[in-house]
N, C-alpha and C positions, 0 to 999 in steps of 0.2 A: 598656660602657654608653654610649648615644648621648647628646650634645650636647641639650642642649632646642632650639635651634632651630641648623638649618644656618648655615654662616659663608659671607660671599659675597667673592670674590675679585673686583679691581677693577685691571685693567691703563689705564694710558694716560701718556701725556707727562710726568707726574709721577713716574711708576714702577710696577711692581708691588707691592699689597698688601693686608690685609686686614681685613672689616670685619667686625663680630659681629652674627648676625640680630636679629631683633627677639624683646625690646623694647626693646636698648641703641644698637645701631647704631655702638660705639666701635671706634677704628682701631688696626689693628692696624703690628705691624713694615713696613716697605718694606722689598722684594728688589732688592739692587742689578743684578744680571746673571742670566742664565737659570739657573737652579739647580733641583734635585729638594728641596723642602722636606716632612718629616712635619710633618703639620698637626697629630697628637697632643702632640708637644711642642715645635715650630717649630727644629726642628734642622737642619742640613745634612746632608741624606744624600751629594748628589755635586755634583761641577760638573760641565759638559762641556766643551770649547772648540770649538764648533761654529758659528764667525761667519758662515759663509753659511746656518745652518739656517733656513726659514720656514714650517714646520708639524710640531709637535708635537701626539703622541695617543698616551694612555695605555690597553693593554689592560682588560680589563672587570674584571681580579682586580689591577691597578696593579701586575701584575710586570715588566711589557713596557715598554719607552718607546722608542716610535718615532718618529722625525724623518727629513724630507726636506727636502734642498736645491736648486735647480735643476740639470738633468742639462750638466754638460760635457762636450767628446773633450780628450784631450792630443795631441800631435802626437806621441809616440814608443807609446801606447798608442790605436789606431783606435777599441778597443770601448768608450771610456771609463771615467771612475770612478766607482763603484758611488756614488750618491747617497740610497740608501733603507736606515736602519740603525736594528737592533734590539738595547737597552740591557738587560741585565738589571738592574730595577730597586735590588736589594739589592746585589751587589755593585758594579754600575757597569763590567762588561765586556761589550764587545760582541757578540752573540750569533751574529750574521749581518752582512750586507753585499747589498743586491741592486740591481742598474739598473731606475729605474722612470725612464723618459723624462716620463712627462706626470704632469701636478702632479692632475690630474680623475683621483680612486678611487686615490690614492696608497698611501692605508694598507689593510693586511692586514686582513683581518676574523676576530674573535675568537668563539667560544661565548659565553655568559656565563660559564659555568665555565671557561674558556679552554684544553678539553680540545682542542678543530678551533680550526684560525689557516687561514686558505685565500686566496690572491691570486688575480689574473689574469695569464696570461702568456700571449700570443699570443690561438690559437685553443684554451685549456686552462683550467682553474681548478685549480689545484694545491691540494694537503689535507695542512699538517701535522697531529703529534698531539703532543700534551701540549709545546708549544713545543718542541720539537724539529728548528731548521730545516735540519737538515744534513740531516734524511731526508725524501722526497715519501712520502707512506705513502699517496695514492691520489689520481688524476687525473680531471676531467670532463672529453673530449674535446666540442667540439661546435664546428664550420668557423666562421669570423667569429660568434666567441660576444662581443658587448659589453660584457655589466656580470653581477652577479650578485650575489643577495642570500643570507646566511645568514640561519636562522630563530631568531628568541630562544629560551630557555627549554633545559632541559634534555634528556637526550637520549629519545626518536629524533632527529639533527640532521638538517636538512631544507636545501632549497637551492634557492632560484625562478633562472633563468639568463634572457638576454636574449639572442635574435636576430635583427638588423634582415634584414626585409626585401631580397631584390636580386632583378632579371631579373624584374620581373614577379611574382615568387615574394613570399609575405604573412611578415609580421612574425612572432613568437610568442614566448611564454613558456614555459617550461618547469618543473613541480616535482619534485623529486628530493628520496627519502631516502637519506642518508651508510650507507654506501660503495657501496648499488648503482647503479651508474650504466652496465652494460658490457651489462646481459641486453636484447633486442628490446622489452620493453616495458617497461623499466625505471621508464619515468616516472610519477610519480602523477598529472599531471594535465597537458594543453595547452593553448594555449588560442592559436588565430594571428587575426591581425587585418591590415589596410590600415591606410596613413594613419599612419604611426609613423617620423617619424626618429631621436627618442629617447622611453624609457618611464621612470617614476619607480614602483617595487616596495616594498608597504607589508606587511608581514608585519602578524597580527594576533599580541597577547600570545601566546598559545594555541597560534600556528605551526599552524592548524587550515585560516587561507587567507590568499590576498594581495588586494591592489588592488591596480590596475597603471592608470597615466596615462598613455596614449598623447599624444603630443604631433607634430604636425607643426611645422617653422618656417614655412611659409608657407599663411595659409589661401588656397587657390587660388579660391575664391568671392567673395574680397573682401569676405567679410563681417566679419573680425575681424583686427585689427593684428596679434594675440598667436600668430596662426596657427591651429590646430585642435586638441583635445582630444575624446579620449574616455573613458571611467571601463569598465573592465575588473573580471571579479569571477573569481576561481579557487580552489576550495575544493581541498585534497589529497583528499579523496576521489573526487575527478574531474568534479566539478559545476563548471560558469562559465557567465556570462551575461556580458550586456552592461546596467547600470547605467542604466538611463533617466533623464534630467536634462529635467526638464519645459520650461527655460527654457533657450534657446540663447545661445551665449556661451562664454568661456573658462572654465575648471578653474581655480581660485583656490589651492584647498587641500579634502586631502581627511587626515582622519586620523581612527582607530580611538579607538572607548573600551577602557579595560585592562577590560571584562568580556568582550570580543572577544565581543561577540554583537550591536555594534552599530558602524555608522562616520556622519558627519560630514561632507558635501562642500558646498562654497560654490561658486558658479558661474553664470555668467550675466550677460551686458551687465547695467552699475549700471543702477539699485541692485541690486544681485546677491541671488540665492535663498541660503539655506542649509536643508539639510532631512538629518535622521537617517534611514537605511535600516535595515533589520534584515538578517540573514543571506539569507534569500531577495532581497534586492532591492529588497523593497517599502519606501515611503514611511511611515515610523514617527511623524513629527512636522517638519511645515514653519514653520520662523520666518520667513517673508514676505520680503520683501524690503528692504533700508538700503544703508546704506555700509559695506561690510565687502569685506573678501577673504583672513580668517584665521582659521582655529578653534584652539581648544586645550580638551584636556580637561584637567581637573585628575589629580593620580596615585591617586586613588580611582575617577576614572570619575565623580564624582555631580555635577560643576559643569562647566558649557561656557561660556567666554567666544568669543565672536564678534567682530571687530575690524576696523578696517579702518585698517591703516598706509600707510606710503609715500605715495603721492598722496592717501590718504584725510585727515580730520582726527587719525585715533586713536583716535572711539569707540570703546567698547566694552559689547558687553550680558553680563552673565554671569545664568548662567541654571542654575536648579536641574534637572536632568535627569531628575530624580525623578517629579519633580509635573508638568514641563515649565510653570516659573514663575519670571518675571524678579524677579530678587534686587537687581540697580543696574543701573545705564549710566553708569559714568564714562568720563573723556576724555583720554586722555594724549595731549596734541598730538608733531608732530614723533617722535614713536616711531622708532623701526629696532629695538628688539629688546621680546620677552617673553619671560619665561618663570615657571614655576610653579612655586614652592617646594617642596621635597617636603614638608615639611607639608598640602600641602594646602589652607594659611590666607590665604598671602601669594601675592602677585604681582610680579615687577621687570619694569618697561619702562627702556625706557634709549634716548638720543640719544647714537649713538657718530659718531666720524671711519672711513674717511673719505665714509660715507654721506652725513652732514652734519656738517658743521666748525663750525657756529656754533650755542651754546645747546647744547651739552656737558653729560651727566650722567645721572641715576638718579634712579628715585623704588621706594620698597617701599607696595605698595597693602595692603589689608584687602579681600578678594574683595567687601562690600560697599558698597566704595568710597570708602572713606574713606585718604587720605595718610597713613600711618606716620612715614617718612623720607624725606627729600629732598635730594639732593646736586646741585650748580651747579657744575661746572666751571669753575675761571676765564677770563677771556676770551682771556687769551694761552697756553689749554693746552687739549689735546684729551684724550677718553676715546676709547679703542678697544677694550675689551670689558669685560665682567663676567658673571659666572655665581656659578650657586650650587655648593656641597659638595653633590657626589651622595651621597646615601646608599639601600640596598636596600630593595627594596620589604615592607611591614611593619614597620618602623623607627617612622612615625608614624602611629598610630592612625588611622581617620577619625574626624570627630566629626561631629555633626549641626550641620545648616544653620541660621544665622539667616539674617534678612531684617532685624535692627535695626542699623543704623548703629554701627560701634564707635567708642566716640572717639578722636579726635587730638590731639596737641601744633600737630602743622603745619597753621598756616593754611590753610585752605581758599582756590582761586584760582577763580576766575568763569571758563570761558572767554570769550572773547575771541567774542560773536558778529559776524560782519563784514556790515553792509549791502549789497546788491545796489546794484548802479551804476545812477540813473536818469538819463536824459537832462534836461537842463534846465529842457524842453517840458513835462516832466510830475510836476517836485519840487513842483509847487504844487495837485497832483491827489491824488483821494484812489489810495489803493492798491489794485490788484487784485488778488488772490489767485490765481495760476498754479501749476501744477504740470507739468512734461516727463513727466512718469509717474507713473504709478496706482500708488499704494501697494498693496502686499496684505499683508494682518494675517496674523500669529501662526493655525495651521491644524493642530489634530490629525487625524492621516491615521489611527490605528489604527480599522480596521472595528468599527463598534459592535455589540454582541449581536443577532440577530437581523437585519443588516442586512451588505448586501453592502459593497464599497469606495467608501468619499466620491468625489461624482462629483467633477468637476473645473467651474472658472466656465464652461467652453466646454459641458460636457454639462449643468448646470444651470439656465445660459441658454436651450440649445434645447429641454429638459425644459418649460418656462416656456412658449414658443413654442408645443409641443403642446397643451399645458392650454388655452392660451389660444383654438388653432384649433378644439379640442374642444367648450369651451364656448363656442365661436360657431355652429360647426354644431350645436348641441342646439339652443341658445336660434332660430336661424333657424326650424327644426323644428316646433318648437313656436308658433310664432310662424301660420305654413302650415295649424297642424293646432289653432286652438283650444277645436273642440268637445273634442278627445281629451284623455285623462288625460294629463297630462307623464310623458314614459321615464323609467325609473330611469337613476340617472348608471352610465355604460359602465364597466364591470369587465373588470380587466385580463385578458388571456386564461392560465389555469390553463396550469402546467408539462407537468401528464399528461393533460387532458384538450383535443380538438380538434371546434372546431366544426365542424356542415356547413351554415352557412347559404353561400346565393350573393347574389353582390351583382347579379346579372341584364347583366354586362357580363363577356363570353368572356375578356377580356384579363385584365382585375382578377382573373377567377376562378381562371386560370392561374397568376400570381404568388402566391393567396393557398395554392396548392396545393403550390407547389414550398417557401412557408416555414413550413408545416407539414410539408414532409418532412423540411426541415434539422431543425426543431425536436423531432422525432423521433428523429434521429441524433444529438441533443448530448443528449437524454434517455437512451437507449443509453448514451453514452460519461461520461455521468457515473454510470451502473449501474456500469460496468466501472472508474471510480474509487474508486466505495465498497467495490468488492470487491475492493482492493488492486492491480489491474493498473497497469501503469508505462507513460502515456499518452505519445505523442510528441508533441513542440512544437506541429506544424500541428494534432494532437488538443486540447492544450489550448488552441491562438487557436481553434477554432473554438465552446471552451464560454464564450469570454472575450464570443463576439459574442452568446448568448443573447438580452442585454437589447436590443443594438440592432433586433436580429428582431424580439422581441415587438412591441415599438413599432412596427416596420412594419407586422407583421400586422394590430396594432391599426389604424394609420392606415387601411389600405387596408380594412378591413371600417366604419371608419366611412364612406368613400369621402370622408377628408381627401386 
């Protein structure tokens, strides 16, 4: 039977120990030295004596405990001592032994059922089974293979791989289902690209497809410090695209909702965009632009808090993903970590070392913002982590959203708004109101019934522009001609039907001939849509330009 609400473990300078979620928040035992504790009845399962270990991680079913230390040579042994080692958690004997040189992808990656364990070694990804690591029960060869991801969830097990780029030759990703990796076309999906000296590989819940973050270090345009990003999309069925980010700038954060039919990317010189995709790509709902450069969804999927730590202040908007309706905007200054409760309900940010050294501690939020609990570090003592008790998914219900403020014990803190610096000259002026950039609001992108895809401020502006040139040449018209009846106002020109009027100018009449042939041929090609044919890229940009045709057609027959 689960816990009513998860316990959250709390390391730093003080010691490791433990605290009890809300609504009590009281503390538990401290752990004097690195020990394997059951949290069911806080007993000692083992110790270990491992003084140079500095990363500890527990497979997905906590049978496994692995630890790595930094790699040594001895002088009578050249190939040094195995530094990467795997604990059986119940008895406390050692399972394995392996040399993992670099501290970056040190630990094994597990199934969730922790039937495949698979590392990387050289140019290979090695595949145990049922932990089992004295046998390789099956290899991915692939020459300077980088990084590799397994795919969550149960089996078919799946496996996206990374290979940089050399000689001129493009980057690419690879998807694979366990164990065929050896037949010529083995792969379920490719996807290669430029501009990559390392990628970040986002499985969705569902293992259905990845996001892949191309990142360059250096943007060679000099337009961004952070160097260059692009957003990759590769479904295992063999579909990928390239992710259009309407606003240029760096990749902040991109991460999936658990209904895997929707992801989340923040991106773009501040105040930065954030906007939801659906599985095809397209723009599902744009939150405009703030100070952010963080998303999280909650572990139901129905809440997205939006955030902007580090250099930012710490707001945050959390947002019902439902109705696409902001719930609060609280403010955790100083931040370095979040995370989501598995409930669902709660929130922890946290200022740890050695991010920042001063102003130490935790707070537990209410999604609509209101302070639960608050813990202060003292000032001659640092925190260096905290997390929550993972528990499996289905454990805590969801429950439906409010939007009422729940109450608190903990005072409520103002922040701290800090005035802009005036010069001397002008403290005794009144104030002007400036802004470096154009706010843009909250924008639902889903196509309305009967209506094609929301333009964009650039195509709605120039929209505006036509209208406006239109009814200037009527009303001039008119103006010229006032015995005559005034025209009826100019109707858009029909999909299937094509006029044959001439404008009495050879040139004009030439253009107006060759965009009634295109318009013809995107008529065709959207016949052979309806009728299920499987159109190619350049086929569908060229139904994509439809609307811009019309318009010219249109212009050039009013002789705008």
């Amino acid at each position: 039977m689960a816990p009513s609400t998860p316990l959250l473990t709390v390391r730093g300078s003080e010691g490791l120990y433990m605290v009890n979620g809300p609504p009590h928040f009281t503390e538990s035992t401290v752990f004097p030295r690195i020990n394997v504790i059951s949290v069911t009845n806080k007993g000692l399962l083992h110790s270990f004596d491992l003084p140079k270990a500095v990363c500890l991680e527990f497979s997905p079913k906590n049978t496994v405990l692995a630890t790595w230390q930094p790699y040594t040579t001895s002088k009578d042994d050249t190939a040094g001592i195995p530094n990467l080692q795997l604990y059986d958690v119940k008895t406390g004997t050692c399972l394995k032994s392996f040399i993992q040189k670099k501290m970056q992808n040190w630990c094994p990656s597990w199934s969730e059922d922790e039937t495949l364990c698979a590392r990387n070694v050289n140019n290979e990804v090695h595949f145990f089974e049922n932990n089992n690591f004295n046998t390789i029960a099956n290899k991915l060869h692939l020459k300077k293979i980088s990084d590799f991801v397994l795919s969550p969830g149960p089996q078919p097990y799946k496996v996206a791989v990374y290979v940089p780029g050399s000689k001129g030759a493009p980057s690419f990703v690879r998807l694979y289902q366990y164990p065929n990796f050896d037949e010529p076309h083995a792969a379920l999906a490719n996807k290669s690209f430029f501009k990559a000296d390392k990628v970040t590989m986002l499985w969705n819940k569902k293992a259905t497809a990845v996001l892949v973050i191309a990142s360059t270090d250096v943007d060679k345009t000099g337009a961004s410090y952070y160097g260059e990003q692009t957003l990759h999309y590769i479904a295992t069925n063999g579909e990928s695209a390239v992710v259009q980010l309407p606003k240029n700038g760096p990749i902040y954060d991109v991460v999936w909702n658990s209904s895997s039919t929707e992801f989340c990317a923040v991106y773009g010189f501040m105040p930065a965009k954030a906007t939801v995709f659906n599985l095809k790509c397209d723009p599902v709902f744009d939150f405009g632009t703030g100070p952010r450069n963080a998303a999280y969804y909650s572990p139901h999927g129905h809440i997205l808090v939006l955030a902007g730590f580090g250099n930012l202040r710490g707001q945050m908007e959390v947002w019902d993903v439902k109705k696409y309706k902001l719930i609060s905007k609280p403010v955790a200054s100083d931040s370095t970590y979040f995370a989501w409760c598995p409930d669902g309900e709660h929130i922890l940010t946290a200022t740890c070392a050695p991010r920042l050294r001063v102003n130490n501690g935790y707070k537990i939020w209410h999604y609509t913002g209101s302070v639960l609990h608050k813990y202060d570090v003292p000032s001659n003592a640092e925190l260096w982590q905290v997390s929550w008790q993972p528990f499996l998914d289905g454990i805590f219900p969801e429950k439906a959203i409010t939007y009422q403020v729940v109450p608190s014990d903990v005072p409520s803190e103002e922040p701290k708004v800090a005035t802009a610096y005036r010069p001397p000259a002008l403290r005794n002026k009144p104030v002007t109101n400036s802004k470096l950039h154009e706010e843009e609001p909250p924008q639902n992108m889903k196509p309305q019934p009967g209506n094609e895809k929301p333009l964009s401020k650039t195509a709605l502006k120039n929209q505006r522009k036509h209208e406006a040139k239109k009814a200037a040449k009527q009303e001039a018209r008119n103006d010229k001609s006032p015995d005559m009846a005034p025209a009826p106002a100019p109707q858009s020109t029909p999909r299937n039907t094509i006029s044959q009027s001439t404008s009495g100018d050879p040139e004009t009449d030439k253009k107006i001939k060759n965009l009634k042939k295109k318009l013809k041929a995107i008529e065709q090609l959207k016949e052979q849509a309806a009728a299920g044919k499987q159109l190619e890229k350049n086929q569908l940009e060229k139904i994509q330009k439809e609307k811009a045709l019309l318009q010219e057609l249109e212009d050039l027959e009013l002789g705008i």
